[in-house]
PDB file of N, CA, C and O in Angstrom:
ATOM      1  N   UNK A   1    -105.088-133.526 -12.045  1.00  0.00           N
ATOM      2  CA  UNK A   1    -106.307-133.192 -12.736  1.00  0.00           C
ATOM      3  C   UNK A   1    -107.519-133.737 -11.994  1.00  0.00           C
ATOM      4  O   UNK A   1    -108.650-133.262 -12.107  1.00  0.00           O
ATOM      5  N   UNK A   2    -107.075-135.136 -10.957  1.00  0.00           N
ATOM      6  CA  UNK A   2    -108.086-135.091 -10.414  1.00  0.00           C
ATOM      7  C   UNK A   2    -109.647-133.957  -9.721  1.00  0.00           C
ATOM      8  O   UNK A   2    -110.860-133.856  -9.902  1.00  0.00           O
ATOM      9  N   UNK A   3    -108.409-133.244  -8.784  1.00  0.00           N
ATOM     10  CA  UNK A   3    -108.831-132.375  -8.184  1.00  0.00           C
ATOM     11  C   UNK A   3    -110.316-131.336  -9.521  1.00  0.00           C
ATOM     12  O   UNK A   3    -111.427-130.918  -9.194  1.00  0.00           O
ATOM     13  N   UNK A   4    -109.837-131.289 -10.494  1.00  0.00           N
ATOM     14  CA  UNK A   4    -110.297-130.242 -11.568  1.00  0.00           C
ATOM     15  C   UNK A   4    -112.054-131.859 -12.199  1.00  0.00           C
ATOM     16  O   UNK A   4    -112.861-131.581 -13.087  1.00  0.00           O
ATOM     17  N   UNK A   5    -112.077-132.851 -11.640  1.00  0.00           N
ATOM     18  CA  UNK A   5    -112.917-133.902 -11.970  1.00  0.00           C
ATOM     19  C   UNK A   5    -112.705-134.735 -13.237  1.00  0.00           C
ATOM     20  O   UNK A   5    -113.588-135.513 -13.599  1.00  0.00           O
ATOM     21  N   UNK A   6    -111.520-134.595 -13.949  1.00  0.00           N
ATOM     22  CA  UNK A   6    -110.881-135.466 -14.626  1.00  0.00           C
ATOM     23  C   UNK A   6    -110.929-136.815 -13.928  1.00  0.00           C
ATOM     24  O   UNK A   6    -110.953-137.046 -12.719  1.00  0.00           O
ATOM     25  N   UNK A   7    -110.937-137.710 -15.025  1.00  0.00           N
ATOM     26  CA  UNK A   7    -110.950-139.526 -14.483  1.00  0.00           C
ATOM     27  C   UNK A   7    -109.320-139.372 -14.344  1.00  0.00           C
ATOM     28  O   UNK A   7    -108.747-138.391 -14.817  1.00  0.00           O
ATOM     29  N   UNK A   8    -108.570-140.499 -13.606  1.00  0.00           N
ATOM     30  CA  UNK A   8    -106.996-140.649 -13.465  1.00  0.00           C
ATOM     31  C   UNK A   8    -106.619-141.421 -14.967  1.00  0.00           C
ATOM     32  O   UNK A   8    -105.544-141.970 -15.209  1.00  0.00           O
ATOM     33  N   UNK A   9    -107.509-141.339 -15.677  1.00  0.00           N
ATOM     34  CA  UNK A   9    -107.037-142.624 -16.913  1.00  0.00           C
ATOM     35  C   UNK A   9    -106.941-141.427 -18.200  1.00  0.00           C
ATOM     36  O   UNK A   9    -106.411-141.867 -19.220  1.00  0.00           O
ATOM     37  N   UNK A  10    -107.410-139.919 -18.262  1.00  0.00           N
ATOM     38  CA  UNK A  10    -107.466-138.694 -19.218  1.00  0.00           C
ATOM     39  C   UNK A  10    -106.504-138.736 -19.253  1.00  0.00           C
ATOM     40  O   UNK A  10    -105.764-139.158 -18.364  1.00  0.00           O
ATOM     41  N   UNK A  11    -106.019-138.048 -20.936  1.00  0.00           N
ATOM     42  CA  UNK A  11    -104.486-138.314 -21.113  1.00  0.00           C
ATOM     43  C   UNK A  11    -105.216-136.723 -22.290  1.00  0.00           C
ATOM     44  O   UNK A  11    -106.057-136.511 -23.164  1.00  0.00           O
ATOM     45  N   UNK A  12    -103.956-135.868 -21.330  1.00  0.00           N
ATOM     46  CA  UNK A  12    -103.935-134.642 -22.518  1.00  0.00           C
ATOM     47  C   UNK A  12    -102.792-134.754 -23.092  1.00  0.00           C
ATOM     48  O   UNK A  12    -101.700-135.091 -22.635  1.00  0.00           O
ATOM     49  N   UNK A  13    -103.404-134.175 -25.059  1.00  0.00           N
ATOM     50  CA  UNK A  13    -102.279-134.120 -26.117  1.00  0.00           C
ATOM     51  C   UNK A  13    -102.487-132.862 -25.744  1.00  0.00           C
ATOM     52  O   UNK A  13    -103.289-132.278 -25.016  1.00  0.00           O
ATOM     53  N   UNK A  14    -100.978-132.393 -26.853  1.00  0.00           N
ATOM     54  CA  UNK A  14    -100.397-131.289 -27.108  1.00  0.00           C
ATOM     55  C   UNK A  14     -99.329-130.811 -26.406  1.00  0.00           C
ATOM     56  O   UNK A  14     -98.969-131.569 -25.506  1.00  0.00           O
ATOM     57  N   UNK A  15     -98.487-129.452 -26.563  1.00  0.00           N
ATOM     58  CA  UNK A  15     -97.267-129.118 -25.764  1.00  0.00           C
ATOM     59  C   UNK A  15     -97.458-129.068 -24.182  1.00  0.00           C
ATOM     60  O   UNK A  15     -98.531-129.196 -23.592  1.00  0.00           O
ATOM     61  N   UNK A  16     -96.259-128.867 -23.639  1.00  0.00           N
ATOM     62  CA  UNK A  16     -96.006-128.308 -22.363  1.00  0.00           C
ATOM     63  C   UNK A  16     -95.502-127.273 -22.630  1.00  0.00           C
ATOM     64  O   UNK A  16     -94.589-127.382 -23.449  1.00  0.00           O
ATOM     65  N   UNK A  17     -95.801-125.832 -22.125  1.00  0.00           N
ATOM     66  CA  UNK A  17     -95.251-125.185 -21.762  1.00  0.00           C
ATOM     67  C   UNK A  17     -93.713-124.986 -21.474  1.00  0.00           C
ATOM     68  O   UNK A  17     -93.308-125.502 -20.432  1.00  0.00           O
ATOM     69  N   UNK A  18     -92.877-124.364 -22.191  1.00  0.00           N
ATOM     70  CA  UNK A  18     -91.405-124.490 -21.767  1.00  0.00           C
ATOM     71  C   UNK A  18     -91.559-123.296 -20.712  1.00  0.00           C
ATOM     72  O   UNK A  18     -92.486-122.507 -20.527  1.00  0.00           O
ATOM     73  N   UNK A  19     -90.108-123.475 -19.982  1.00  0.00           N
ATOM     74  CA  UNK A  19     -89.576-122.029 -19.596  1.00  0.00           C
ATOM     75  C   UNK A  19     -89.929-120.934 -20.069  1.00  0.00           C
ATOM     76  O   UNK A  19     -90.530-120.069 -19.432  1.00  0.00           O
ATOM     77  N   UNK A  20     -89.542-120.852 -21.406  1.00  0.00           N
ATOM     78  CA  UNK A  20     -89.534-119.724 -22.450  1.00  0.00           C
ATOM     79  C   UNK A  20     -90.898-119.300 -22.381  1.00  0.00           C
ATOM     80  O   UNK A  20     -91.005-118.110 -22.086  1.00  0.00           O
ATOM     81  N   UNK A  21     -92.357-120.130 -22.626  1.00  0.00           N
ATOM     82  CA  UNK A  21     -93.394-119.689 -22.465  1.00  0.00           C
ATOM     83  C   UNK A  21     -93.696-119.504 -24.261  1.00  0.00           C
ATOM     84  O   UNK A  21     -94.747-118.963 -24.606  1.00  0.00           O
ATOM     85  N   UNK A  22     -92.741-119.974 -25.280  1.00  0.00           N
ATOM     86  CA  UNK A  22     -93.239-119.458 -26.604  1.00  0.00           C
ATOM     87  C   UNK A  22     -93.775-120.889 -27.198  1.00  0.00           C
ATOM     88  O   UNK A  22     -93.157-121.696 -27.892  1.00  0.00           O
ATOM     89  N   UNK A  23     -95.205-120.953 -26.674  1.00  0.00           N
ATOM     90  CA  UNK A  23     -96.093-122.185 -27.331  1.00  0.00           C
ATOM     91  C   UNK A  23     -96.535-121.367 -28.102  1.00  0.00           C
ATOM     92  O   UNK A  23     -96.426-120.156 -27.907  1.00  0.00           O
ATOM     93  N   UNK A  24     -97.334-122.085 -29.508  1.00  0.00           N
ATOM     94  CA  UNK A  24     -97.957-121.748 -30.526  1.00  0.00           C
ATOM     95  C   UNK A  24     -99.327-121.783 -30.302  1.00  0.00           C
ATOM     96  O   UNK A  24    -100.207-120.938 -30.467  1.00  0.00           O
ATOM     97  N   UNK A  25     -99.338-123.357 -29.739  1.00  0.00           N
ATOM     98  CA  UNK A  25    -100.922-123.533 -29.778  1.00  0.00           C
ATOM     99  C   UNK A  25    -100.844-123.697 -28.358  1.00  0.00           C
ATOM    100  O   UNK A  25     -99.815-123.724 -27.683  1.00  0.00           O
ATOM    101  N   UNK A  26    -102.320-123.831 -27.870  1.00  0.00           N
ATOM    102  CA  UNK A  26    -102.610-123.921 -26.425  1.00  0.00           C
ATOM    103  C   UNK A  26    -101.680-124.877 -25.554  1.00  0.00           C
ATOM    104  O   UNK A  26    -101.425-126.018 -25.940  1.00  0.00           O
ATOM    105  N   UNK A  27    -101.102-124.268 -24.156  1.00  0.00           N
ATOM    106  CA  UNK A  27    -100.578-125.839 -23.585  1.00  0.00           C
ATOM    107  C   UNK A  27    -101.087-126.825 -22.779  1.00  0.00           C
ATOM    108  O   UNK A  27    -102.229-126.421 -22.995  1.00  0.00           O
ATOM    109  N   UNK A  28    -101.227-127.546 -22.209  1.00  0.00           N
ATOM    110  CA  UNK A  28    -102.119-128.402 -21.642  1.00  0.00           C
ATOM    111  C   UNK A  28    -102.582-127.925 -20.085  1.00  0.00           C
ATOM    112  O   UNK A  28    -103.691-128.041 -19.564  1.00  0.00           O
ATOM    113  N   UNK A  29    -100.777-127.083 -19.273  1.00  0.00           N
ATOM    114  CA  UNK A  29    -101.390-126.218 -18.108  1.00  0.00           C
ATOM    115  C   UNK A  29    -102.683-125.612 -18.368  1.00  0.00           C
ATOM    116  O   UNK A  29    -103.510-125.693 -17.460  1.00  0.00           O
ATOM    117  N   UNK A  30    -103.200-124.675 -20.063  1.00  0.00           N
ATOM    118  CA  UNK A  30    -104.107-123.920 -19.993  1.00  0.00           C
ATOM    119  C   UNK A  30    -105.211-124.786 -19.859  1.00  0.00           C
ATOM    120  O   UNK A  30    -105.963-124.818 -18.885  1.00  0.00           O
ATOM    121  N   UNK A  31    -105.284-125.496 -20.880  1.00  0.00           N
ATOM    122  CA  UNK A  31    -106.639-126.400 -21.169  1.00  0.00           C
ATOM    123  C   UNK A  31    -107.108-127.084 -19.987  1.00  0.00           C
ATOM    124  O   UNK A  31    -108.256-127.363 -20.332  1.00  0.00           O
ATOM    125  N   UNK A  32    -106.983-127.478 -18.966  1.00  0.00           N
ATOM    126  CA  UNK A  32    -107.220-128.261 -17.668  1.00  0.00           C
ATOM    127  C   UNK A  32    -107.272-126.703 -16.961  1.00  0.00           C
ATOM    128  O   UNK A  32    -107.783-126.750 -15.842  1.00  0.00           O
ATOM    129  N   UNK A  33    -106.928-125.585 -17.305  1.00  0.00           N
ATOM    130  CA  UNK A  33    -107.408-124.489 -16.099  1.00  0.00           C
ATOM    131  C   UNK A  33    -108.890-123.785 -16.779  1.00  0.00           C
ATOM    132  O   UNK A  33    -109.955-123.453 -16.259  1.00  0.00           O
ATOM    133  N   UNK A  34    -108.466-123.752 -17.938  1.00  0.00           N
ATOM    134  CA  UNK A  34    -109.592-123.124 -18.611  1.00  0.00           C
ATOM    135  C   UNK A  34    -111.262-124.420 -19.063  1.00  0.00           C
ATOM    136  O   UNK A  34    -112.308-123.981 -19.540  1.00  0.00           O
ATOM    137  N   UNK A  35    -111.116-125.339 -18.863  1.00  0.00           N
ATOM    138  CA  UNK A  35    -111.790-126.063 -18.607  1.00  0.00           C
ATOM    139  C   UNK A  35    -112.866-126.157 -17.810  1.00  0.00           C
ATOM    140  O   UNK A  35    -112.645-125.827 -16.645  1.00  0.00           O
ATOM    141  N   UNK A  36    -114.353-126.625 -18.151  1.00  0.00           N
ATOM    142  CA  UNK A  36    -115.242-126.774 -17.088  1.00  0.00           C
ATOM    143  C   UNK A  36    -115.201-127.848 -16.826  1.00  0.00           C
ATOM    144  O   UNK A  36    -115.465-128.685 -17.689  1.00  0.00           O
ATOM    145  N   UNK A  37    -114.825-128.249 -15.431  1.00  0.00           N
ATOM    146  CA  UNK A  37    -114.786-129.704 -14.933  1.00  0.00           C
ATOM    147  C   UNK A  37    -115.869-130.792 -15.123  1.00  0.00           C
ATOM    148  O   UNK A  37    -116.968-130.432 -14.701  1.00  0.00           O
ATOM    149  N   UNK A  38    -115.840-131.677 -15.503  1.00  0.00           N
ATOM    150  CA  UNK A  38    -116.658-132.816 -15.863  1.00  0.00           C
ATOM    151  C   UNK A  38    -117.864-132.755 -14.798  1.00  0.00           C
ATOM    152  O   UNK A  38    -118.958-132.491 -15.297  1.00  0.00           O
ATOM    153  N   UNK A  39    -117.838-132.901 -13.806  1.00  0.00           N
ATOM    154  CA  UNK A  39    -118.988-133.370 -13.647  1.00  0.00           C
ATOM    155  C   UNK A  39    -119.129-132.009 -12.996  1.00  0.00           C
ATOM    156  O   UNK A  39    -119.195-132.063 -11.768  1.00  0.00           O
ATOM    157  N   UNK A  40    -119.189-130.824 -13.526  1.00  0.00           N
ATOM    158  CA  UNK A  40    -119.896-129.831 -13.324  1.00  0.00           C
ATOM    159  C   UNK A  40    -120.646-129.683 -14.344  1.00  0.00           C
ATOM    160  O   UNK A  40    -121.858-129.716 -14.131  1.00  0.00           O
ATOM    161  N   UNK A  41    -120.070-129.433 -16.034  1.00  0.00           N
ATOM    162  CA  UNK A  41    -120.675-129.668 -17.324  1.00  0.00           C
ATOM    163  C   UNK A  41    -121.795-130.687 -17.500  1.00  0.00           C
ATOM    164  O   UNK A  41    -122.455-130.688 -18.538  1.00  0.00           O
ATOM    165  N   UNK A  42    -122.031-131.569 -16.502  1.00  0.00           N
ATOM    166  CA  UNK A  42    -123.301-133.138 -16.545  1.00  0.00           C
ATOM    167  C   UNK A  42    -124.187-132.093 -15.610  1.00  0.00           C
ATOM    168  O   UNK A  42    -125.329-131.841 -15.994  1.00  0.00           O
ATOM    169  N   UNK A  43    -123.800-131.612 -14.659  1.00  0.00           N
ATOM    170  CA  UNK A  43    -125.100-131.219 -14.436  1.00  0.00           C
ATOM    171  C   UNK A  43    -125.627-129.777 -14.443  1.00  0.00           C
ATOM    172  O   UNK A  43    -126.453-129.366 -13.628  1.00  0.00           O
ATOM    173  N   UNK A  44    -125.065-129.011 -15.464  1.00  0.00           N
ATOM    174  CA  UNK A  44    -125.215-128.047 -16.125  1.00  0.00           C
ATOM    175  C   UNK A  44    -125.655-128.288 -17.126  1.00  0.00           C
ATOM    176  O   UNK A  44    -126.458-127.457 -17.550  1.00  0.00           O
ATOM    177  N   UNK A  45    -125.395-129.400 -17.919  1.00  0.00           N
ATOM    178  CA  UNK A  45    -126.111-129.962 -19.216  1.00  0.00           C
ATOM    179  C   UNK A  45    -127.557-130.752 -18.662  1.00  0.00           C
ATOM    180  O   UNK A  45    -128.386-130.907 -19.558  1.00  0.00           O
ATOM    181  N   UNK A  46    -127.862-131.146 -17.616  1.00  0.00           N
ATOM    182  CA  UNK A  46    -128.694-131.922 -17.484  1.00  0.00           C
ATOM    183  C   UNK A  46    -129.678-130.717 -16.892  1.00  0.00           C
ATOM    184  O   UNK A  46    -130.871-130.685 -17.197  1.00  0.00           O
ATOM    185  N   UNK A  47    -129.178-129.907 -16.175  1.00  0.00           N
ATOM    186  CA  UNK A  47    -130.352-128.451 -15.796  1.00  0.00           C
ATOM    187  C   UNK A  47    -130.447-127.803 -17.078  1.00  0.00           C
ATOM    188  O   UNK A  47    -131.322-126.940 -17.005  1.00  0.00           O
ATOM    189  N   UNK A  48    -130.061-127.836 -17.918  1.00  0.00           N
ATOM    190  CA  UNK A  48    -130.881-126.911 -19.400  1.00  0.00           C
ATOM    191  C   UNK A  48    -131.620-128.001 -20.219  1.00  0.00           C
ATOM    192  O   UNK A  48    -132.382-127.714 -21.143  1.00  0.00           O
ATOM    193  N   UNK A  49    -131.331-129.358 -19.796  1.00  0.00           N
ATOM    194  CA  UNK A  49    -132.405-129.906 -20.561  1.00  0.00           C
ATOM    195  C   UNK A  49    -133.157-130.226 -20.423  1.00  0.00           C
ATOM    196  O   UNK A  49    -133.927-130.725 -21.243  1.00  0.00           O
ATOM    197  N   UNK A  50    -133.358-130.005 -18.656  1.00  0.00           N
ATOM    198  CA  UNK A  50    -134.806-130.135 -17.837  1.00  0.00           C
ATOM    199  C   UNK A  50    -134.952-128.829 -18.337  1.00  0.00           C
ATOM    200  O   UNK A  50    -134.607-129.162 -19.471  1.00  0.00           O
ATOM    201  N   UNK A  51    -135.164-127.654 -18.452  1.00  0.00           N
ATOM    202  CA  UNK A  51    -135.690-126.387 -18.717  1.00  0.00           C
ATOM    203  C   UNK A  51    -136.100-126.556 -20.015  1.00  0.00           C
ATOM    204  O   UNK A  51    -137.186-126.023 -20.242  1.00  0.00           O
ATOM    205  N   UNK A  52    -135.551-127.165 -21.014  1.00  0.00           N
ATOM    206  CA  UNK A  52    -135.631-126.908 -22.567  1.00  0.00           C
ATOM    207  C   UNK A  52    -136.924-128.087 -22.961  1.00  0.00           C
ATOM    208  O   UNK A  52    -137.697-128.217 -23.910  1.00  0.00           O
ATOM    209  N   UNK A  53    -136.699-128.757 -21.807  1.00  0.00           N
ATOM    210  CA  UNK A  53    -138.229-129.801 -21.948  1.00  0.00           C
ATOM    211  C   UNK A  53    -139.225-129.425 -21.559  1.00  0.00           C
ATOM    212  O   UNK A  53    -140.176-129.594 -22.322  1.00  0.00           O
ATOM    213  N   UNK A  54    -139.460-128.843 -20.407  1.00  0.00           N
ATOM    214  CA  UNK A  54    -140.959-128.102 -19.566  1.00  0.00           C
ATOM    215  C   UNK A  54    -140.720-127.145 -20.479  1.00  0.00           C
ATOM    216  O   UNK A  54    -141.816-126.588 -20.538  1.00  0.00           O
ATOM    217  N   UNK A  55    -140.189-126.729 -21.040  1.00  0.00           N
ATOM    218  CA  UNK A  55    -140.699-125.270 -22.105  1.00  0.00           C
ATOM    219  C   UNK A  55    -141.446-125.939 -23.385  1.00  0.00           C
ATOM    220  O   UNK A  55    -142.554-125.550 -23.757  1.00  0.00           O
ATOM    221  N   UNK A  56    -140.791-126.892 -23.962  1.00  0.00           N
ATOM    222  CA  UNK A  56    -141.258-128.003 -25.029  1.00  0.00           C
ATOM    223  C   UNK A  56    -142.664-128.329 -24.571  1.00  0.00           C
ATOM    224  O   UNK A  56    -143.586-127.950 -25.293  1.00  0.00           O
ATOM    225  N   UNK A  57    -142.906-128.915 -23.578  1.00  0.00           N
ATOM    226  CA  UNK A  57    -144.124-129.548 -23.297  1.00  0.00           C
ATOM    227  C   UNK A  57    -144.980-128.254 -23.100  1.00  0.00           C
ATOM    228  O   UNK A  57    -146.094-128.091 -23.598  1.00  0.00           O
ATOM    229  N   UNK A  58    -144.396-127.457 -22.401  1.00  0.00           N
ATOM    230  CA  UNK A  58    -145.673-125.959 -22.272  1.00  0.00           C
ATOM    231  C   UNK A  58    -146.247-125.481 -23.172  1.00  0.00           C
ATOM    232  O   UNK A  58    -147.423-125.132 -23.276  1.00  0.00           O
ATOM    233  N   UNK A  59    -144.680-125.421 -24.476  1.00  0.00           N
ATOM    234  CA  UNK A  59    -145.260-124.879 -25.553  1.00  0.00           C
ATOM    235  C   UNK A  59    -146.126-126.103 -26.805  1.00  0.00           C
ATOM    236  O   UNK A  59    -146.779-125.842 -27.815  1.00  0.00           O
ATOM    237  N   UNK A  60    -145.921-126.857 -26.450  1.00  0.00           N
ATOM    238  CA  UNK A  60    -146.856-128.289 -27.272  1.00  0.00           C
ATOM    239  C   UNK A  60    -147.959-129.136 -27.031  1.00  0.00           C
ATOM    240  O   UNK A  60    -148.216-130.268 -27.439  1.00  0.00           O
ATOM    241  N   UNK A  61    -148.502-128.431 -26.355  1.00  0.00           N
ATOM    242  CA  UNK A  61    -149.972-128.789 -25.575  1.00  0.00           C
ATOM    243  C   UNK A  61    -150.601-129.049 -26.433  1.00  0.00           C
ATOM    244  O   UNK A  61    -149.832-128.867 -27.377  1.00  0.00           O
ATOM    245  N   UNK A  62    -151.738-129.448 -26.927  1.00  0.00           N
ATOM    246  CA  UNK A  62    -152.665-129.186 -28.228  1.00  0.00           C
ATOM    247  C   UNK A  62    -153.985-128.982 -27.262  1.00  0.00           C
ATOM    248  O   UNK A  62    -154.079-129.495 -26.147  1.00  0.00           O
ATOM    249  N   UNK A  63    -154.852-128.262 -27.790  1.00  0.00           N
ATOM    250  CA  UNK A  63    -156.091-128.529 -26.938  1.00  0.00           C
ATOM    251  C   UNK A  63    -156.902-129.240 -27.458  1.00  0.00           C
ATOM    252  O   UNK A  63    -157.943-129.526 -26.867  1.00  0.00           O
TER     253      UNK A  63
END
């Protein structure tokens, strides 16, 4: 999981995947593929909240 920007200390719950392939709920192969990697999500979260602030301040000027 490294590779995906997981810390080595993340510990995923839920099934593994058997052979068979008949999980109910999600298995942990999915969740770590379908995942946005950590420190992509920080600075994807941190570029919309620079945008969501210069829009704040543009729109809150007072004259």
């Amino acid at each position: 999981m490294r590779i995906q920007g997981f810390p080595d200390n993340y510990i995923l719950t839920g099934p593994i995947r058997g052979r068979s392939g008949k999980v109910r709920f999600l298995d942990q192969h999915r969740q770590v593929a379908n995942s946005v990697p950590p420190p992509m999500a920080k600075i994807l979260a941190h570029e919309i909240k620079t945008i969501l602030c210069q829009d704040y301040l543009k729109f809150s000027v007072t004259p």
